[in-house]
N, C-alpha and C positions, 0 to 999 in steps of 0.2 A: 331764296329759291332760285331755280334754273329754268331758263326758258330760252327761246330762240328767237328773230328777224332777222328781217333782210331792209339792205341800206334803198333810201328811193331816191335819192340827189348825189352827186359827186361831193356835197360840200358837208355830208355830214350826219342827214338826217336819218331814221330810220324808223318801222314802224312794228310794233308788237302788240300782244296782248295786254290791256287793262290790269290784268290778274298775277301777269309776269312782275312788274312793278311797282304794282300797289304794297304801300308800306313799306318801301324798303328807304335804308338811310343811307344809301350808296348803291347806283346804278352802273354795274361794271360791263364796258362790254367790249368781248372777245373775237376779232375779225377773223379772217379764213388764214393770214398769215403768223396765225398766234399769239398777235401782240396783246396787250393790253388797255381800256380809254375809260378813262369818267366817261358817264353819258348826265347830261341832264334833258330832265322829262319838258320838254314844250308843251305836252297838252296830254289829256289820258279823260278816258269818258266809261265807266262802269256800268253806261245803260249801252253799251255796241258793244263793248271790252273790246277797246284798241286803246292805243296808246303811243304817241310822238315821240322819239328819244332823238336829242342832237349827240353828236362828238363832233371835238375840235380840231379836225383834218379835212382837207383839202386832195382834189384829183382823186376820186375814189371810186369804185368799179359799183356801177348803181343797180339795179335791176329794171327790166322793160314792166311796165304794166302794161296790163292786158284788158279787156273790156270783159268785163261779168256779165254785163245784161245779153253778152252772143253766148254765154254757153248754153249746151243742152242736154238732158237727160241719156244718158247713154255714152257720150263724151270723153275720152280717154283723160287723166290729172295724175298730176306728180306730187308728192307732200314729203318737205324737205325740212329737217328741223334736225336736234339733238336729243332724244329719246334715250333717257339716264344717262347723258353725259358724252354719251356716244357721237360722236363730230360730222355732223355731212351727212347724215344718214337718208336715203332716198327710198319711198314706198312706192309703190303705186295702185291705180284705182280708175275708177268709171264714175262718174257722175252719177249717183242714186235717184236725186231730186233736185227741186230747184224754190227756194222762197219755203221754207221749212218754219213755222210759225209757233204758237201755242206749246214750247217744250217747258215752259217757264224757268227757263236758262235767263233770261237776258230782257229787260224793258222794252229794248227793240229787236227783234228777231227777223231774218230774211237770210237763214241760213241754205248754204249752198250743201248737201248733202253727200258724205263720197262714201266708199265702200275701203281708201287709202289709209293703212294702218297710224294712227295717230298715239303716242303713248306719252306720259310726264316725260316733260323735256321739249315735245315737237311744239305747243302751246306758243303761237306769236309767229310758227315759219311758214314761209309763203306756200301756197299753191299753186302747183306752176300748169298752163295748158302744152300740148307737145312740141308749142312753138317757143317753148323758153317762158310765156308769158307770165307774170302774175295773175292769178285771178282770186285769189284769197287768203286771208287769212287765218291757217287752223286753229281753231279755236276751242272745240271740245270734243269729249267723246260720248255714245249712248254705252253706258254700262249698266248691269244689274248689281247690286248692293255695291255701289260705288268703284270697284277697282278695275275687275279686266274690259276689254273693250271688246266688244262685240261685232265687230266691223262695220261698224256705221258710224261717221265722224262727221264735225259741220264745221264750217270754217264763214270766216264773215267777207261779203261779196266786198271785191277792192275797189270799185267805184264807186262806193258808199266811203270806204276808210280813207281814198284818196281824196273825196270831197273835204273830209274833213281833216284830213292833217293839211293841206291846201290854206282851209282857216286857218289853224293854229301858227301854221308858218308866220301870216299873215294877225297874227293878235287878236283872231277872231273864237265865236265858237259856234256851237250848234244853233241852228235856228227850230224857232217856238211860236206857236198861236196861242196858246195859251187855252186848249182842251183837252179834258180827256173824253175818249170813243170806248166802244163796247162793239165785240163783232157783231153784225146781225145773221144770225142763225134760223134755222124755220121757223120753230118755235117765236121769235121775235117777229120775223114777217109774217107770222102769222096772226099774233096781236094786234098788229098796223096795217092787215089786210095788202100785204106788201106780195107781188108778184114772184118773187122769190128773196134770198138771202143776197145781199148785194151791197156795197159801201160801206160805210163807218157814219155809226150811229152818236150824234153827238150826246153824251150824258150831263156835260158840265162845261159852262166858260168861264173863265176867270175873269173879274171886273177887272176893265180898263187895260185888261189886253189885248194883242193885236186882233183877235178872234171880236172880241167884242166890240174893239172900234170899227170894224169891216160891217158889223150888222148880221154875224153869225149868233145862234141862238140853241140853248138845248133842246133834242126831239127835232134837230135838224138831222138829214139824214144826209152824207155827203157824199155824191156820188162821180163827181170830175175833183180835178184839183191841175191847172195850170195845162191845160186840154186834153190831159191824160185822164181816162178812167177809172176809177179806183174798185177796184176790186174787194180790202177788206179794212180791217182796221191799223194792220201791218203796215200791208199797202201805204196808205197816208201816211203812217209813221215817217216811214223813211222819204215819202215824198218831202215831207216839209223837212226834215232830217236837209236834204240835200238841199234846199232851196238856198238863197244867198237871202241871208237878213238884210233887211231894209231894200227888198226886190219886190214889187207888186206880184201879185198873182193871183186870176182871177176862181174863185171857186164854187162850183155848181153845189147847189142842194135839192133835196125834195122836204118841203114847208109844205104837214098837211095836202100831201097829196101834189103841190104845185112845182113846179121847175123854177129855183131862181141862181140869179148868181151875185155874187159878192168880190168885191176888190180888197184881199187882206194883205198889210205889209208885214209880215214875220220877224219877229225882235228875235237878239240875240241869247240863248238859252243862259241861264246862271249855271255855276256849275254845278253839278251833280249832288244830291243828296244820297245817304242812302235811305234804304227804307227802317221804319223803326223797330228797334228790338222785337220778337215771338213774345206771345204773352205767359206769364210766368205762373201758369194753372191757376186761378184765383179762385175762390170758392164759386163752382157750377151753380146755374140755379135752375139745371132741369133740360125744358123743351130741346128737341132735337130729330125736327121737321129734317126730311129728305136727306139726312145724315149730315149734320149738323149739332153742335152742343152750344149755346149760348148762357148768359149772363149779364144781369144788367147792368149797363155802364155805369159807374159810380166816376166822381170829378178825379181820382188818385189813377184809375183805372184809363182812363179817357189822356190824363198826363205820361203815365208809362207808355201809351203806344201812339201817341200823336195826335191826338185827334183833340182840335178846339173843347173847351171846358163847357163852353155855348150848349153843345151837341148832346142830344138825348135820345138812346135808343137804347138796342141789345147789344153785344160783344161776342163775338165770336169765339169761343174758346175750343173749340177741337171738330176738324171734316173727315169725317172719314174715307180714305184715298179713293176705294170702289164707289165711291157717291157720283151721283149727278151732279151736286153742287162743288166736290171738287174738279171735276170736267169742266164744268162751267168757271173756274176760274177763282172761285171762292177760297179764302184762306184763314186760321187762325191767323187773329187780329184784325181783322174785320169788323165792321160796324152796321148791323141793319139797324134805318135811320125812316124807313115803310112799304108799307107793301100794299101795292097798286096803288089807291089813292089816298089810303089811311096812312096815318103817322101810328111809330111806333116807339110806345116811351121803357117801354116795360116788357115782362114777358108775358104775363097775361093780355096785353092788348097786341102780341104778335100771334100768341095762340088761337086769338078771338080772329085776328085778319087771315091768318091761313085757314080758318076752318071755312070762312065764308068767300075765296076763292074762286075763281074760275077754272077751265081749262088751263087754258099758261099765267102763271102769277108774273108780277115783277116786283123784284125786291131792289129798292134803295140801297145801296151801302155806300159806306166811307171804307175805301180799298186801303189797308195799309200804311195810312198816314199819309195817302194820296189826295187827290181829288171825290166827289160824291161819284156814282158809277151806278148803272143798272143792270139788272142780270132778268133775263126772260128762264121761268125752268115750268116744264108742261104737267100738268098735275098726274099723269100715268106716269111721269119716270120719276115720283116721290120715294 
């Protein structure tokens, strides 16, 4: 395939799209003066989709970065790439938005949003502000039934991709705590009696992770992280994202109502998995609460899509797009594992736990071959 970057050191290195380089058996890359270079991949992360490429030259015209976190909505940007092969090509646009979240594009999302025409080809080239700057990079577009684009393009903020090819230079990689969060939404602050929707709601720690040597717990609800504020569950993402592993930082939560903080040292991420195979329709067995189709986990079932053989619930086999529970994040292959307090082995003992229900239920899952994870959905928008 074909894609575009721009160099960020005189000596070499360069940074792209994830998506540009994945799987390729030869990474060729083509400077502004025509030539030709092997590249090899230093580091490449398919939850940001960027990606480090060196070549072997020396005194080479780099580009300026720019700072992401000063732009703002309304903003004049440049988006510079190769769009079907075409060389140099320059768009232009306005800043849309800013921290663009929830498109289920990408594991971590904090897209910069532009109105700057983006097409196959431009995937990997910078964003430039009117000072020359970089401030991103293009990364995708919003289309309907996948081809044309729409005018609305996102590109991944460079203070986030320069933290991290910075690591890789350096033999490092992503830093980790070792939880997964859930956004809290009203519906959920309203469960927890929560004055509004605010932080990242902790769903799961992993033993003997940094999170759990710190003294972080599930039903923690995070609301600082290293004196900064957190606004969601993105938010955090990228906070620890950026953090330098094996760096203390201190992190506020609300425990049951209380204020506390925690001293946690963030280890360095493994690399990337992906997530496992869609499940391949296996005989339905019925219910399908708030647009949802489930099935019960059998041990064959629970191996094709990742989830411990231990584990005993429902399986998710088909959400229908216009659901609330696909808004909420829910996907075939999916695992409800309880709902609210009851465990859920079967489908008659999830039919039994939804009927008796509150206002906002919550549902247990095992996300994707992820971590366990909870979902608030309020019984009017069933």
């Amino acid at each position: 395939g074909q894609g575009s970057g721009f160099l960020i050191s005189a000596d070499g290195y360069l940074l792209t799209n994830n998506h540009v380089v994945a799987n390729a058996d030869e990474v060729l890359v083509k400077l502004d003066d025509n030539t030709e270079h092997i590249g090899t991949v230093v580091g490449t992360d398919n939850r940001i989709d960027i990606a480090l490429v060196k070549i072997e030259l020396g005194n080479l015209p780099a580009a300026r970065l720019g700072d992401s976190d000063s732009l703002e909505a309304g903003q004049w940007i440049l988006a510079i790439g190769h769009p079907f092969g075409l060389m140099q090509t320059v768009s232009a646009g306005i800043v849309g938005a800013l921290g663009r979240s929830d498109l289920s594009l990408l594991r971590y999302e904090n897209f910069i949003q532009t109105d700057a025409t983006i097409s196959p080809g431009s995937s990997g080239g910078p964003l430039v502000n009117l000072r020359g700057e970089v401030v991103g990079i293009n990364t995708a577009i919003y289309s309907h039934m996948g081809k044309a684009n729409h005018g609305i393009s996102f590109a991944v903020p460079i203070n986030l991709a320069r933290a991290l090819a910075e690591r890789w230079i350096l033999g490092g990689n992503i830093s980790r705590m070792g939880i997964a969060t859930i956004q809290v939404d009203r519906d959920m602050a309203d469960y927890y009696s929560l004055a509004g929707p605010r932080g990242a709601f902790i769903s799961y720690v992993e033993k003997r992770s940094p999170a759990a040597v710190g003294g972080l717990l599930p039903m923690d609800l995070v609301v600082e992280f290293g004196g900064r504020k957190v606004r969601d569950r993105h938010d955090l993402r990228l906070m620890i994202a950026e953090q330098v592993p094996g760096e203390p930082v201190l992190v506020g939560v609300l425990r049951a109502g209380e204020r506390k903080t925690f001293e946690v040292i963030p280890a360095e991420s493994p690399a990337p998995i992906e997530a496992p195979p869609a499940l391949e329709d296996p005989e339905a067995g019925g219910s399908s609460a708030f647009g949802i189709t489930v099935t019960t986990l059998t041990r064959e079932l629970a191996s094709s899509i990742g989830v411990p053989p231990a584990k005993t619930g429902v399986a998710i086999i088909d959400v229908d797009p216009e659901s609330v529970a696909w808004r909420k994040g829910i996907r075939p292959g999916d695992v409800i594992l309880g709902v609210n307090t009851s465990k859920v082995e079967d489908i008659s003992q999830l039919d039994e736990a939804m009927s008796s229900a509150g206002d906002v239920t919550m549902l247990k899952i095992v996300s994707r071959g992820y971590d366990e994870r909870f979902f608030f959905i309020r019984r009017s928008d069933r």
